[in-house]
N, C-alpha and C positions, 0 to 999 in steps of 0.2 A: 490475565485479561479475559474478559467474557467473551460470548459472543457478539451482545449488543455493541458492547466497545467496540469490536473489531470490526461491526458492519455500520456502524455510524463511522467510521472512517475510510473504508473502501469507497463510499457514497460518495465521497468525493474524487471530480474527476483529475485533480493533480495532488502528488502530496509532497512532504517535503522529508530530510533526515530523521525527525522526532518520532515520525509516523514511520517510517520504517522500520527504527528500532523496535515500535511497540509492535507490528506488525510481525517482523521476523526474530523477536526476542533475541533483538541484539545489542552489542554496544556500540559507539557511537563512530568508531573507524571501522565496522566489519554496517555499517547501516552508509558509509560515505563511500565505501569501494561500491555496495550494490547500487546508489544510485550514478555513480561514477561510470559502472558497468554497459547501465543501462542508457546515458547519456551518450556513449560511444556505440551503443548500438543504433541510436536515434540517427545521432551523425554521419555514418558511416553508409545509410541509407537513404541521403542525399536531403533529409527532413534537417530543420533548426528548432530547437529550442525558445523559449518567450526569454528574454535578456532582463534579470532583474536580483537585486541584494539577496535575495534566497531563490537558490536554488530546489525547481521543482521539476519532477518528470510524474509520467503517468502512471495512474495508479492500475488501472491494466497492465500496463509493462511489468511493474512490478510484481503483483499476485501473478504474472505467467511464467515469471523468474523462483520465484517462489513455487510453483505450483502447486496454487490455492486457490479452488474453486467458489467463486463469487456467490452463486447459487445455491452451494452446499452452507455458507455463510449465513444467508439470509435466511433460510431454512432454521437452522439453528439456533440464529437469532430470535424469531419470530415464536418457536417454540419457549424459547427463554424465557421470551417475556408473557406468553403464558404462562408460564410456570410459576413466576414471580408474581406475577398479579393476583392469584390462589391466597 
């Protein structure tokens, strides 16, 4: 995954399981515990959740689980596609 990829998806501000995987180069029960993780941490903090057929949590929660800097992302990104545009 580039970096472009990876910051055209942080940009959004909830994601879902698919996005995660690609995010934490994972599979798809090691991508449902972390958002699992991070929905009990939601919970537990007296916050709810939006109630709907797919399950989504914040995409800040997650890159802070991850810790992956946003900024170093966009960065990298932005340089990429200089790069690419040459």
């Amino acid at each position: 995954m580039t970096y472009v990829e990876l910051y055209e998806i942080i940009c959004n501000p909830w994601i879902k399981v698919d996005d995660i995987k690609k995010i934490a180069s994972c599979g798809r029960d090691n991508a449902i515990k972390i958002r699992n993780l991070i929905e009990q941490q939601i919970i537990s903090s007296g916050k709810t959740l939006p109630q709907c057929k797919t399950k989504y949590v914040p995409t800040r929660l997650v890159l802070e689980y991850l810790n992956l800097d946003p900024n170093y992302i966009a960065e990298m990104a932005l340089q990429q596609k200089k790069v690419l545009s040459l």
